[in-house]
C-alpha positions as protocol buffer text, in pm:
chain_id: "A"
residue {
  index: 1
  type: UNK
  ca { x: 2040 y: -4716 z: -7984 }
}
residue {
  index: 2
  type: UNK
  ca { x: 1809 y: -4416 z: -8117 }
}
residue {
  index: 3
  type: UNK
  ca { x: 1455 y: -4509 z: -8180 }
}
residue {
  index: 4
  type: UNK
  ca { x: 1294 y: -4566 z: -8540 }
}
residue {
  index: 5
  type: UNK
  ca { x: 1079 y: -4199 z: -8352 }
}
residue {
  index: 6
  type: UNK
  ca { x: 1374 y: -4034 z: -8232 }
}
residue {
  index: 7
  type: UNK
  ca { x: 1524 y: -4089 z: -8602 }
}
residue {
  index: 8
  type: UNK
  ca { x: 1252 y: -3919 z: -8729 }
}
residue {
  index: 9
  type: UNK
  ca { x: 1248 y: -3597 z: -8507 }
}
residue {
  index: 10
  type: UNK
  ca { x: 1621 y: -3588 z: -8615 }
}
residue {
  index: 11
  type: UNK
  ca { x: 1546 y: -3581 z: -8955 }
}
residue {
  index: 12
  type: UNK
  ca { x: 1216 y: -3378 z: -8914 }
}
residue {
  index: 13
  type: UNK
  ca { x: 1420 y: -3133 z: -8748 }
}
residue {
  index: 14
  type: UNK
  ca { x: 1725 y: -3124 z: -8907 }
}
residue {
  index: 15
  type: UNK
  ca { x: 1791 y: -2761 z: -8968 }
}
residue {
  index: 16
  type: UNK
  ca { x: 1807 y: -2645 z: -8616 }
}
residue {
  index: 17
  type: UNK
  ca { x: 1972 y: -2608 z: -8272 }
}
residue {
  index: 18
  type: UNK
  ca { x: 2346 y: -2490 z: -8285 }
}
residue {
  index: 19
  type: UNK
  ca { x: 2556 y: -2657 z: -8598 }
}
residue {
  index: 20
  type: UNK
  ca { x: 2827 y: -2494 z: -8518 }
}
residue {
  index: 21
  type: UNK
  ca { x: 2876 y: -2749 z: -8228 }
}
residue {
  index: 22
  type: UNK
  ca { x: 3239 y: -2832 z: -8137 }
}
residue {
  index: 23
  type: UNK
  ca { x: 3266 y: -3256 z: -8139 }
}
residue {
  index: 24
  type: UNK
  ca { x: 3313 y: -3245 z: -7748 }
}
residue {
  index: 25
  type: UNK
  ca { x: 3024 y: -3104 z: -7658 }
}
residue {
  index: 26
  type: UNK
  ca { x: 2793 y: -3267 z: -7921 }
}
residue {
  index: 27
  type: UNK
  ca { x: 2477 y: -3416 z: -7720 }
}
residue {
  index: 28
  type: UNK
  ca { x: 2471 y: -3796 z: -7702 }
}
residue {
  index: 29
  type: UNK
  ca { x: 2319 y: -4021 z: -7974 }
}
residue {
  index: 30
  type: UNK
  ca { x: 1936 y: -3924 z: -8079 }
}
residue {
  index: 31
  type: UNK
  ca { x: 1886 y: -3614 z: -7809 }
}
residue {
  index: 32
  type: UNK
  ca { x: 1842 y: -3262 z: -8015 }
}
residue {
  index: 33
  type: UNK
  ca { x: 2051 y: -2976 z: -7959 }
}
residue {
  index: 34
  type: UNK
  ca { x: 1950 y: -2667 z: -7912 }
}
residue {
  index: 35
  type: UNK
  ca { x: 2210 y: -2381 z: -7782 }
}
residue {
  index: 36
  type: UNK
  ca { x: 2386 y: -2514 z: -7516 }
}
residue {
  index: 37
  type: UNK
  ca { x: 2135 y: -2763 z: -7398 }
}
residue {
  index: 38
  type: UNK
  ca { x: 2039 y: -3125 z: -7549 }
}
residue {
  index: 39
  type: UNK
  ca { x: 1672 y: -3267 z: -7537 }
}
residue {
  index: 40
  type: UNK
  ca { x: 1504 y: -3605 z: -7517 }
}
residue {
  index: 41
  type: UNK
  ca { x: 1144 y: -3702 z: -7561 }
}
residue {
  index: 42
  type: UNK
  ca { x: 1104 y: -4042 z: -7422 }
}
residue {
  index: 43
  type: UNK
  ca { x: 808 y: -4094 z: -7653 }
}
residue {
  index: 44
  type: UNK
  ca { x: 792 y: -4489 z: -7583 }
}
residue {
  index: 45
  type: UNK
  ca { x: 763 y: -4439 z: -7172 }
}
residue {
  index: 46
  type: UNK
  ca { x: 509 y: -4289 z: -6994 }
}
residue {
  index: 47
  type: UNK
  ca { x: 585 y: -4244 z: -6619 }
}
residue {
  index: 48
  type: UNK
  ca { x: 481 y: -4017 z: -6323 }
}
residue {
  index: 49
  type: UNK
  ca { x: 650 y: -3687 z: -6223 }
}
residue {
  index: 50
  type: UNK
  ca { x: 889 y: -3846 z: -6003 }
}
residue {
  index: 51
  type: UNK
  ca { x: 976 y: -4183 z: -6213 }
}
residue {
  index: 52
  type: UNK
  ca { x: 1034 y: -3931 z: -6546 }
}
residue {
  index: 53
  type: UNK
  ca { x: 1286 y: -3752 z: -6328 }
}
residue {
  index: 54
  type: UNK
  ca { x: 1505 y: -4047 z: -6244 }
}
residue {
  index: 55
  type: UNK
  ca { x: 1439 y: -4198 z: -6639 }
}
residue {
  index: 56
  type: UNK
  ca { x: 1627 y: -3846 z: -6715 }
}
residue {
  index: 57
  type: UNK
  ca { x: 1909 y: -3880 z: -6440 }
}
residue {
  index: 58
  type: UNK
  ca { x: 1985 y: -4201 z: -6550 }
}
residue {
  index: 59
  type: UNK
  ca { x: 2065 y: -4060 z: -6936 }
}
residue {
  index: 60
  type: UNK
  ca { x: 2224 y: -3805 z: -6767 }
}
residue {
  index: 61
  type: UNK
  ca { x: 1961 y: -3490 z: -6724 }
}
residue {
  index: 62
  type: UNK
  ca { x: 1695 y: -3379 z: -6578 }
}
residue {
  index: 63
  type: UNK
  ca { x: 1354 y: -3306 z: -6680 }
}
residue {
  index: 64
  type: UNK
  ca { x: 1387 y: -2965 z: -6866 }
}
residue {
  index: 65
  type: UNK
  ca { x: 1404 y: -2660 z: -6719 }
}
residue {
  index: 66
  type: UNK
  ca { x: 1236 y: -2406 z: -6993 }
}
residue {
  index: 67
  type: UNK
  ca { x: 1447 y: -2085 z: -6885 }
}
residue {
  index: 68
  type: UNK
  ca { x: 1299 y: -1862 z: -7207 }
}
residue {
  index: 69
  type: UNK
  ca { x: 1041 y: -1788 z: -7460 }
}
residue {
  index: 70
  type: UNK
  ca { x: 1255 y: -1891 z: -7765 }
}
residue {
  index: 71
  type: UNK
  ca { x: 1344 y: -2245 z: -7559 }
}
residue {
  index: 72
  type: UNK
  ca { x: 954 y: -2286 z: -7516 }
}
residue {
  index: 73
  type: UNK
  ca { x: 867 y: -2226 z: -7894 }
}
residue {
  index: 74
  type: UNK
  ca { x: 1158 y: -2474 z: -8023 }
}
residue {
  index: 75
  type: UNK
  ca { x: 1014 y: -2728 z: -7771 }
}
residue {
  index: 76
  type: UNK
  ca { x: 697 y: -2694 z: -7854 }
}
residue {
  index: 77
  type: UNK
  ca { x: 761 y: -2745 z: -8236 }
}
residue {
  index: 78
  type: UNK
  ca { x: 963 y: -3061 z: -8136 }
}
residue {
  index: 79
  type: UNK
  ca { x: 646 y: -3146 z: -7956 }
}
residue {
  index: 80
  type: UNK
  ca { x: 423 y: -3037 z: -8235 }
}
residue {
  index: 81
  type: UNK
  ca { x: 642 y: -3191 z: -8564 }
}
residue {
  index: 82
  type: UNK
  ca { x: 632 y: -3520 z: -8368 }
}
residue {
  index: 83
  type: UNK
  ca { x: 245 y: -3533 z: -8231 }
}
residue {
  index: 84
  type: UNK
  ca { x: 405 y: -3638 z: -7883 }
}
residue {
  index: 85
  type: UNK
  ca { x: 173 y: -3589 z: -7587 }
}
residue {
  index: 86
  type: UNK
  ca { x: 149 y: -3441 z: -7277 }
}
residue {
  index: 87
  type: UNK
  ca { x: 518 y: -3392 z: -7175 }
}
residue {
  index: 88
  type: UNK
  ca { x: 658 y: -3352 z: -6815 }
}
residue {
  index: 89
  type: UNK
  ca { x: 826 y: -3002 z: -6743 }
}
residue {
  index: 90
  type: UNK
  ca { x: 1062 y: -3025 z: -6420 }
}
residue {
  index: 91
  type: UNK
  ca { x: 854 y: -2729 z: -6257 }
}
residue {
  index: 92
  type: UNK
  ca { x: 674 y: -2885 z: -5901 }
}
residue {
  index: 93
  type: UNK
  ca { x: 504 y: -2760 z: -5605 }
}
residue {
  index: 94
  type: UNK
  ca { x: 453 y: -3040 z: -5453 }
}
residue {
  index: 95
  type: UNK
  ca { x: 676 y: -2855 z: -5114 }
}
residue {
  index: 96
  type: UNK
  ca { x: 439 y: -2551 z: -5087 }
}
residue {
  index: 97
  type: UNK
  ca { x: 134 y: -2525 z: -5304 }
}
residue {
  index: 98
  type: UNK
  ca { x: 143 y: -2231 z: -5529 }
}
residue {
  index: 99
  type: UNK
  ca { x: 513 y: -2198 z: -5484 }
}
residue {
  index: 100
  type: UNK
  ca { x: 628 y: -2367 z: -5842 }
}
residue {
  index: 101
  type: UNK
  ca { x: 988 y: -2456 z: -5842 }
}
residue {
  index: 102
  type: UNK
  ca { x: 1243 y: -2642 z: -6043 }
}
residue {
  index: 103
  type: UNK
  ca { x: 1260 y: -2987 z: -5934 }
}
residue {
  index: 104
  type: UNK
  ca { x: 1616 y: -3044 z: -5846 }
}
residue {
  index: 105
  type: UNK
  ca { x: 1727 y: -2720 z: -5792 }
}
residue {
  index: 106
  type: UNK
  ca { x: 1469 y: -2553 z: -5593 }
}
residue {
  index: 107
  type: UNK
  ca { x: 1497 y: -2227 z: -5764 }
}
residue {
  index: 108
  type: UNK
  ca { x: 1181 y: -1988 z: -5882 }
}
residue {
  index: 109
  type: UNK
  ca { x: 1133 y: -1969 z: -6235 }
}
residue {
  index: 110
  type: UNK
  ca { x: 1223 y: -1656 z: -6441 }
}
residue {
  index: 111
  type: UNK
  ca { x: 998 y: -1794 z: -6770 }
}
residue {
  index: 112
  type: UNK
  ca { x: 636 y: -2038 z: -6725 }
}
residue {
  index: 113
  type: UNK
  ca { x: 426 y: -2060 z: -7038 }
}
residue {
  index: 114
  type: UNK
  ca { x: 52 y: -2159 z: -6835 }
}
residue {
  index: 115
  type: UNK
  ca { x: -230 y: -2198 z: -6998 }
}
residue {
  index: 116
  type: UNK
  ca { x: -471 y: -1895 z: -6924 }
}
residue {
  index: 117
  type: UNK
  ca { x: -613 y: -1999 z: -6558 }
}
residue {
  index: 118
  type: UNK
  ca { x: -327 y: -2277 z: -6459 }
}
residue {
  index: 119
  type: UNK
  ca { x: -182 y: -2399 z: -6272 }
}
residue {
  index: 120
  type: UNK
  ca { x: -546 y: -2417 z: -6123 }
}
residue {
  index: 121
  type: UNK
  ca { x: -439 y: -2464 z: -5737 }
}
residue {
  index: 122
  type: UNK
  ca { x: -587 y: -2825 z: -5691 }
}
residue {
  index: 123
  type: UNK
  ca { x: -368 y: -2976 z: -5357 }
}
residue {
  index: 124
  type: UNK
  ca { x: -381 y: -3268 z: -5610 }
}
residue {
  index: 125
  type: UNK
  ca { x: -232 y: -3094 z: -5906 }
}
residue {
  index: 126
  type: UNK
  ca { x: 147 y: -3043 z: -5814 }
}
residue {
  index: 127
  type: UNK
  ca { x: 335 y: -3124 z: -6116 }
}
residue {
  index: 128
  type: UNK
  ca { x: 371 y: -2972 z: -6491 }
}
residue {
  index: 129
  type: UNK
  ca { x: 329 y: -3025 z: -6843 }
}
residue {
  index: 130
  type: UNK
  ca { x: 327 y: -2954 z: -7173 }
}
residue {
  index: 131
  type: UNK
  ca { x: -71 y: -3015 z: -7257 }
}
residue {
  index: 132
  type: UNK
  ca { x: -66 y: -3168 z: -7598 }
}
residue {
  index: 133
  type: UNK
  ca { x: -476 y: -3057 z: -7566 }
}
residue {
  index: 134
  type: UNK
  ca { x: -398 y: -2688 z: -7642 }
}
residue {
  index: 135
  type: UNK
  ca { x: -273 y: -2620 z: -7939 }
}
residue {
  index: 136
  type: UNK
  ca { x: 71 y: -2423 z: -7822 }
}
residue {
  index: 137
  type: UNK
  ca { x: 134 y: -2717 z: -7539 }
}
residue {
  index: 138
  type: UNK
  ca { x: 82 y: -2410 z: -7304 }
}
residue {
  index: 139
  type: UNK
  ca { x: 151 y: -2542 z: -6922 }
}
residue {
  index: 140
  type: UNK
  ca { x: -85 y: -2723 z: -6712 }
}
residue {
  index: 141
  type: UNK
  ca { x: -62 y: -2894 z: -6375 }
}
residue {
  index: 142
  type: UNK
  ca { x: -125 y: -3208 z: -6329 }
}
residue {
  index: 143
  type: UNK
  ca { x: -139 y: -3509 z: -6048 }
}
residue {
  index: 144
  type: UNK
  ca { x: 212 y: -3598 z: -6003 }
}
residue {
  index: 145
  type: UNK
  ca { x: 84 y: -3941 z: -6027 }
}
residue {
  index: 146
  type: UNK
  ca { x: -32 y: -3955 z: -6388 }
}
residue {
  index: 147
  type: UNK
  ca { x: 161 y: -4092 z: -6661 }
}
residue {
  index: 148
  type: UNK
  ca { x: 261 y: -3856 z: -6894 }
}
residue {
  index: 149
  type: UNK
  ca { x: 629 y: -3875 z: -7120 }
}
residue {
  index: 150
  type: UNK
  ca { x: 982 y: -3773 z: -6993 }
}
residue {
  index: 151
  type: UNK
  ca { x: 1149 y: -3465 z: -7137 }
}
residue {
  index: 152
  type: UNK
  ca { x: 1476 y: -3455 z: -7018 }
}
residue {
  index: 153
  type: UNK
  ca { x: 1735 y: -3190 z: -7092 }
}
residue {
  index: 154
  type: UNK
  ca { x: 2108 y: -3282 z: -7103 }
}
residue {
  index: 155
  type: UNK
  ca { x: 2364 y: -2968 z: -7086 }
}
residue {
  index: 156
  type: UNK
  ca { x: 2709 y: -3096 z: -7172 }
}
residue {
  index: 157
  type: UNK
  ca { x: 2974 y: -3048 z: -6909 }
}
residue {
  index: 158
  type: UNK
  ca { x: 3200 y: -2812 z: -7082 }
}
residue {
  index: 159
  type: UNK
  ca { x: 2947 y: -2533 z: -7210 }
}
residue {
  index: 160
  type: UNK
  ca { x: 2948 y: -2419 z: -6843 }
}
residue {
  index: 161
  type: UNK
  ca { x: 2572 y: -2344 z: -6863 }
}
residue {
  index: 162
  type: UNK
  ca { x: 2319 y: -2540 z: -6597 }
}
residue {
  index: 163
  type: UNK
  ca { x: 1934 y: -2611 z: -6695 }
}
């Protein structure tokens, strides 16, 4: 069942992603589609790094992988049009500090959007997010540990594209 707040980002945001979706590969009830990828914001949960990850495998994703600049800015204006806060991105370096990763797939990052001096190197600080305390949600790193909301992205099986 979609949220009275996921209803609302629907309607708030009803003039973008990819209309021209096909019925199979529409995303499931409430996420937003954008391209060839589907996003949640479990506004109503707040969890740590690891506990958002498995809240996003079990509806079927993974915390999002941001792979460009134009996937960053249509986040961030889902993040911005809905007043959410601090968001999880699936980006970790909890294995070697100060090399950031996808969590899940282990692979380097082509795009980051971090805040001018992040991620600050803390051994404490091993996990991303959106920071709802600047005002383009630029990247921080956080404790892994701190609660902050899932946002999971969901690619459906048949567009062939991963994260």
């Amino acid at each position: 069942m979609v949220s009275f707040v996921q209803l609302l980002v629907i309607i708030a945001l009803g003039g973008y992603g990819d209309v021209s979706a096909q019925p199979s590969d529409v995303c499931p009830n409430g996420w937003i589609r954008y391209y060839d990828s589907c996003y949640w914001v479990g506004y109503e949960q707040q969890l740590s790094f690891v506990e958002a990850e498995h809240y996003c495998r079990q509806h079927n994703g993974h915390l999002i992988h941001v792979e460009t600049a134009d996937e960053n800015v249509f986040i961030v204006d889902v993040l911005h049009k809905t007043k959410a806060g601090n968001c999880w991105v699936g980006l970790s370096d909890m294995d070697t500090e100060g090399k950031w990763l996808w969590y899940g797939t282990q692979t380097t990052p082509e795009y980051t959007h971090w805040f001018p001096g992040e991620p600050g190197g803390s051994n404490n600080e091993d996990c991303a997010v959106f920071a709802a305390h600047h005002s383009d949600y630029s990247w921080d790193d956080y404790p892994c540990s701190t609660t902050q909301h899932p946002l999971c992205e969901y690619t459906p099986e048949n567009t062939g594209i991963i994260g």
